[in-house]
C-alpha positions as CSV (number, residue, x, y, z in Angstrom):
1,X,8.6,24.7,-14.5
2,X,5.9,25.1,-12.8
3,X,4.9,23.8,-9.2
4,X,1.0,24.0,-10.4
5,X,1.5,21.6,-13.5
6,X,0.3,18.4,-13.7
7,X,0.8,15.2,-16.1
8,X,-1.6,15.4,-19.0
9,X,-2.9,12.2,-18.7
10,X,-3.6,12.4,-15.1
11,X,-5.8,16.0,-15.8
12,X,-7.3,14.1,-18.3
13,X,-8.4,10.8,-16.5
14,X,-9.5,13.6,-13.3
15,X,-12.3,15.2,-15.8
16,X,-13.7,12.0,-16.9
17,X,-12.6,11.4,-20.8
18,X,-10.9,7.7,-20.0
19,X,-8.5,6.1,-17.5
20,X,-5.1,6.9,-17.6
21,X,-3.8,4.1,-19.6
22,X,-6.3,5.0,-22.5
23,X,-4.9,8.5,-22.0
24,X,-1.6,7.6,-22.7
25,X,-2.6,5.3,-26.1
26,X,-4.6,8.7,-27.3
27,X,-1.3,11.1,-26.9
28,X,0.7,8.0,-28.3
29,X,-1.6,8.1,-31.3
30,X,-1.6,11.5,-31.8
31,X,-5.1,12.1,-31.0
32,X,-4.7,15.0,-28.3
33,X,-3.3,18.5,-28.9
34,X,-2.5,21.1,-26.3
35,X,-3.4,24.8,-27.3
36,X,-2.6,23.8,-30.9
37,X,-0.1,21.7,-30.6
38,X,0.1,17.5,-30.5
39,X,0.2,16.7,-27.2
40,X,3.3,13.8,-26.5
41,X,4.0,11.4,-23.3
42,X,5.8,12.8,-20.7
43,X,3.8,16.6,-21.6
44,X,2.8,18.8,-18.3
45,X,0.1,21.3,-18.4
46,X,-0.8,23.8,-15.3
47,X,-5.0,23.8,-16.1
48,X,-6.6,27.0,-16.8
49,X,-9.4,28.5,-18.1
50,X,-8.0,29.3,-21.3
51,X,-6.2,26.7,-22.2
52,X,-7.6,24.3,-25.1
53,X,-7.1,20.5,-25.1
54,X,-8.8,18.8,-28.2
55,X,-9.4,15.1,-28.8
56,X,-9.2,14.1,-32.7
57,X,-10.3,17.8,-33.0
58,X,-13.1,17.9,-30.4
59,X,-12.5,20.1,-27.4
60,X,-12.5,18.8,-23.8
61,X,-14.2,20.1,-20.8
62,X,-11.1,20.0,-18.2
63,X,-11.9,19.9,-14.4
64,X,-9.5,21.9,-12.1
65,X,-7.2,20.0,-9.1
66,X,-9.6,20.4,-6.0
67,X,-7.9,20.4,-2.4
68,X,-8.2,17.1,-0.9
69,X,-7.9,15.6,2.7
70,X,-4.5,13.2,2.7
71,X,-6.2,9.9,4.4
72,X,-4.7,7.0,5.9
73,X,-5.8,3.2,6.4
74,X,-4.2,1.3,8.7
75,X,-5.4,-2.9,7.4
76,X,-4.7,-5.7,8.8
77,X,-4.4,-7.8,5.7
78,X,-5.4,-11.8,6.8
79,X,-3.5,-14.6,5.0
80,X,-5.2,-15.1,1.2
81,X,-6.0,-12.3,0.2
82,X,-4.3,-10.8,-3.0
83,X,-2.5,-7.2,-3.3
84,X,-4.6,-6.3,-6.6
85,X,-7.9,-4.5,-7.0
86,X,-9.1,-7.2,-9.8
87,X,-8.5,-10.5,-10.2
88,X,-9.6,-12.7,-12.9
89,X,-10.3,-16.2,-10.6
90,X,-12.6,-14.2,-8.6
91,X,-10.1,-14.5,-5.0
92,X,-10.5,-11.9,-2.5
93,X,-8.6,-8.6,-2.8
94,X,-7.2,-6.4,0.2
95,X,-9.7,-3.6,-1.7
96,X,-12.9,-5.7,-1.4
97,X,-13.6,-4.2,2.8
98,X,-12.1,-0.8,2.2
99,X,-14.6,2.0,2.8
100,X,-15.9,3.8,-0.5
101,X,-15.3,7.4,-0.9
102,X,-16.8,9.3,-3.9
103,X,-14.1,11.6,-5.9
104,X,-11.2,9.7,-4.1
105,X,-9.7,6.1,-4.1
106,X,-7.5,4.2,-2.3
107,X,-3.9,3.4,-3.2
108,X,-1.9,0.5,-1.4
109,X,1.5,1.6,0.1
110,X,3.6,-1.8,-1.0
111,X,2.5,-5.1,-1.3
112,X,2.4,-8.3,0.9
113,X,1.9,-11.2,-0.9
114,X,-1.1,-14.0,-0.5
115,X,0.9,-15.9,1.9
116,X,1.6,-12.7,3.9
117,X,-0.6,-11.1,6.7
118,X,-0.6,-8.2,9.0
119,X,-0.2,-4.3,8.7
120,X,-1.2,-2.8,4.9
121,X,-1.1,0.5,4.8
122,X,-3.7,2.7,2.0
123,X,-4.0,6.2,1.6
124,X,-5.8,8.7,-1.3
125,X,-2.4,10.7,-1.8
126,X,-0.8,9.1,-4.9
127,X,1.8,10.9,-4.6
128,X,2.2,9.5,-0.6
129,X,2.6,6.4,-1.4
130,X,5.4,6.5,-4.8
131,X,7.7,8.4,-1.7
132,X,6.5,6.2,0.8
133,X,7.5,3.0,-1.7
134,X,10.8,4.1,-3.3
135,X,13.9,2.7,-2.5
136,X,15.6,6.0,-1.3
137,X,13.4,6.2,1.7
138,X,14.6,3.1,3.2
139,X,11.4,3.1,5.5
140,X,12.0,0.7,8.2
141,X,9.2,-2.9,7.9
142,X,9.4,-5.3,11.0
143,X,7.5,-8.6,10.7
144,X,7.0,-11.2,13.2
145,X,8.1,-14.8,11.3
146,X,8.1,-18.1,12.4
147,X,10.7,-20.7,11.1
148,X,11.1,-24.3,11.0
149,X,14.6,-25.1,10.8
150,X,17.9,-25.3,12.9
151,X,18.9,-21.3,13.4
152,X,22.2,-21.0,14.9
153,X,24.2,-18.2,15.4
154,X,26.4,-18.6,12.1
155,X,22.9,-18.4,10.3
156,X,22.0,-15.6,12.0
157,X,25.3,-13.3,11.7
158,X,25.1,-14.8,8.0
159,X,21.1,-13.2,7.7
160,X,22.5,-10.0,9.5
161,X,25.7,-9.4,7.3
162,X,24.7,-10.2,3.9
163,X,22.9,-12.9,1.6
164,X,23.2,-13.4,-2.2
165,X,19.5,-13.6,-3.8
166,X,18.9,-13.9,-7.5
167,X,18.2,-10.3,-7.8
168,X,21.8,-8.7,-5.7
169,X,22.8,-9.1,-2.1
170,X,20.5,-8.7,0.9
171,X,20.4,-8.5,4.3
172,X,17.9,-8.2,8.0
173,X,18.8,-5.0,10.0
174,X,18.0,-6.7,12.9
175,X,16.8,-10.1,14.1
176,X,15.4,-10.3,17.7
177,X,14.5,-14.3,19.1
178,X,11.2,-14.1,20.2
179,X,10.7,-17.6,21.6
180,X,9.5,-21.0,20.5
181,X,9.8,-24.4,21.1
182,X,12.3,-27.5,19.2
183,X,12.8,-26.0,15.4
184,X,9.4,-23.6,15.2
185,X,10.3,-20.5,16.5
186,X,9.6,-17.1,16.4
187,X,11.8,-14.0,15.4
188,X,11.3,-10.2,14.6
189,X,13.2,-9.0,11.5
190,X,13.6,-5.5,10.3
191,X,14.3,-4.4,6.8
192,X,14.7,-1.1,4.7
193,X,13.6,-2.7,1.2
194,X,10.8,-4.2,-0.3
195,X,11.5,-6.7,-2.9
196,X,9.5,-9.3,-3.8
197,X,9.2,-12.3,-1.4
198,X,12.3,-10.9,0.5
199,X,12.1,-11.9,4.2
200,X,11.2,-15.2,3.3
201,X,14.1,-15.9,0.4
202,X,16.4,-14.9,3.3
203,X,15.6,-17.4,5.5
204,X,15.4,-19.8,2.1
205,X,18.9,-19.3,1.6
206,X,20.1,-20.1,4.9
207,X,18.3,-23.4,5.1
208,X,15.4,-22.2,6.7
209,X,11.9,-22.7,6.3
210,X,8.9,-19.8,7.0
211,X,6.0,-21.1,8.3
212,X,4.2,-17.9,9.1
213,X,5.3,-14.4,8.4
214,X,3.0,-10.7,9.7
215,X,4.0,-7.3,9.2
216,X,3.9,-5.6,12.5
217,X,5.2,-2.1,12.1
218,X,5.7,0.2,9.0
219,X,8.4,2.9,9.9
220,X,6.9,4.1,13.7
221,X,3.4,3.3,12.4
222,X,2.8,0.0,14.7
223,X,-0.2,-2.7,13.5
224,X,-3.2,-1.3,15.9
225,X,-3.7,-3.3,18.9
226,X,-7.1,-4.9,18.7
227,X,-7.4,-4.7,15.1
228,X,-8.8,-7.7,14.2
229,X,-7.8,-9.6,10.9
230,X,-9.6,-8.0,7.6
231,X,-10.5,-4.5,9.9
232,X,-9.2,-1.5,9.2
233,X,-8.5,1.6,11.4
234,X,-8.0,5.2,10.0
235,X,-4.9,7.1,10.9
236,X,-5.3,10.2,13.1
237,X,-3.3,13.7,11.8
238,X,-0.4,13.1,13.8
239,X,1.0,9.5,12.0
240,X,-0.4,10.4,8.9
241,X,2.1,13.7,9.0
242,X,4.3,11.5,10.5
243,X,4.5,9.9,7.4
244,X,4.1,12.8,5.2
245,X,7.3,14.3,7.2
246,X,9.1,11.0,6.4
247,X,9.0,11.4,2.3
248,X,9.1,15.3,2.6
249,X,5.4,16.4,1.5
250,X,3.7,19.1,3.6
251,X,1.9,18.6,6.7
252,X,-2.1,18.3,6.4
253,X,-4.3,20.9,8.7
254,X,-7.4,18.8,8.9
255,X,-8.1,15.5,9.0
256,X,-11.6,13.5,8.3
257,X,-11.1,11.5,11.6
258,X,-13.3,11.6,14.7
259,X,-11.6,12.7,18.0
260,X,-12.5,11.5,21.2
261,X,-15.7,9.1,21.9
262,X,-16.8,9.9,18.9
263,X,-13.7,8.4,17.3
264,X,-13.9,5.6,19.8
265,X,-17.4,4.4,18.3
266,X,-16.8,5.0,14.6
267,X,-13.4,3.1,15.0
268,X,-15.6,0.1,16.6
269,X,-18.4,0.0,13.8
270,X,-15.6,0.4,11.1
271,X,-14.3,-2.4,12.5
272,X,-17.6,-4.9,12.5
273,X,-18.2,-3.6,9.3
274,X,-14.9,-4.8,7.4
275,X,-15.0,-7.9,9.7
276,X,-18.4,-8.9,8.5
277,X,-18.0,-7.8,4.9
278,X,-14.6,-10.3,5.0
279,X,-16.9,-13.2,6.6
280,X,-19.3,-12.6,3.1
281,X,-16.6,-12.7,0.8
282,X,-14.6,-15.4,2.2
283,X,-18.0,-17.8,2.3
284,X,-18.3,-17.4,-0.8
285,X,-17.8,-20.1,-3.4
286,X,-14.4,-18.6,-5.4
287,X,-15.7,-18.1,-8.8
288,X,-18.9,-15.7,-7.5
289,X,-16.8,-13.5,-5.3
290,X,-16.8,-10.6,-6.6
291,X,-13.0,-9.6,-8.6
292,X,-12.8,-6.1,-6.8
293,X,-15.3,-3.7,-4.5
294,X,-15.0,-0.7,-3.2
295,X,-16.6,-1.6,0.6
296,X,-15.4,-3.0,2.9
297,X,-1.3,-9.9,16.8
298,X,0.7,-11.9,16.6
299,X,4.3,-10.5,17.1
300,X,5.3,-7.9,18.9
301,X,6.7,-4.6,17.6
302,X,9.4,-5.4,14.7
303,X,9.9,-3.1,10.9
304,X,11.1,-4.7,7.6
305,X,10.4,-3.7,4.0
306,X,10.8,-7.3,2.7
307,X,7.8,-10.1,2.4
């Protein structure tokens, strides 16, 4: 097969005849054909100009892939907001400060979840972020949590060598002490996985309460220093082919970020942009917040995939 082909659905959605979903209903129904032939789920097509796709017998105009820039977000996601792009009660989202592109959008890598804050990473490479967020990587997550609860070191080698959760056995790489005073104190765990609500059902099942809980690293991408809480920073070539080397995707040749001063003051306006754009949103009264738009530390360094 094929390097050049693509999912049907996907060139579809690309030249404008419905979102992907809707795609997928029409080749379900029987609706789209491909030279000739009913199209079915799963078809890939390489786009070309002869090549004839009809829906219900009407032929489609079909724009070809274009080259685009791999880009990287860095966010630091505050406490409250929700992993989604809409949401029905109107909440804030972790899209709502985001810059808008045209011809581009941006695609959480993961999820943390409302309760959860710190380092969110977003790029426009779909195909980035399913590596990035499957299981086989094992991408190393720290996060900075704080407990309340008697921690001793049976509870600790227990965290370290295995827990049974509902959903199979898991486990912290590492757990550094970080300080504290009586029963609040302050760790760094590291984890390979991401499943739902992880970090904090293994402290749960030691007896152990979290009280606070912020994602500081994501593999060797670290939360930026001075990024303040609903700001965003955009990765430079170097981490985001750091990344790209990590699921095994080529390395990109050009980046859209500014280099030198110039980078210095677009960083700091991106900055009080998404800061101020947050400040709107979260004064708003929660049913007239908008459900999704496209504008826009605590802990030291620590990696986990869990939440």
């Amino acid at each position: 097969m094929s390097d050049k082909t693509e999912k049907l659905q996907k060139v579809l959605a690309r030249s404008g005849h419905g979102s992907r979903r809707e795609i997928e209903g029409y080749i379900q129904q029987g609706r789209i054909s491909v030279d000739g032939k009913i199209a079915t789920l799963g078809d890939r097509i390489e786009v070309n100009p002869a090549i004839k796709i009809r829906l219900d017998g009407r032929i489609l105009n079909i724009k070809e892939p274009q080259k685009t820039v791999c880009r990287v977000l860095a966010y630091y996601k505050p406490e409250g907001e929700l992993c989604t792009r809409h949401d029905p009660e109107g909440r804030p989202t972790v899209f709502d400060r985001l810059p808008k592109m045209q011809g581009a959008r941006w695609i959480a890598v993961g999820r943390l979840d409302i309760n959860t804050s710190g380092l969110l990473l977003f790029t426009t490479d779909g195909e980035l972020a399913n590596r990035l967020m499957h299981p086989s990587r094992e991408v190393e997550r720290e996060y900075a949590v704080r407990v309340f609860g008697e921690v001793d070191n049976a509870k600790l080698r227990q965290l370290t060598q295995g827990v049974q959760l509902e959903d199979g056995p898991a486990s912290f790489k590492t757990i550094a002490f970080k300080g504290g005073e009586g029963i609040n104190q302050w760790y760094n765990v590291t984890l390979t996985e991401g499943r739902n609500r992880e970090v904090r059902r293994l402290w749960e099942a030691v007896g152990v309460q979290v009280s606070r809980l912020i994602r500081v690293r994501y593999g060797d991408i670290d939360l930026p220093k001075g990024l303040p809480r609903g700001g965003w920073a955009e990765l430079g070539l170097e981490q985001t082919n750091y990344l790209r080397q990590l699921v095994e995707l080529d390395e990109e040749i050009v980046t859209k970020v500014a280099v030198g001063r110039d980078q210095r003051r677009v960083k700091a306006n991106q900055i009080r942009r998404a800061v101020r754009r947050h400040s709107q949103v979260a004064s708003r009264p929660a049913g007239k917040r908008p459900a999704s738009s496209s504008r826009q530390n605590a802990g030291k360094k620590t990696t986990s995939k869990g939440r």
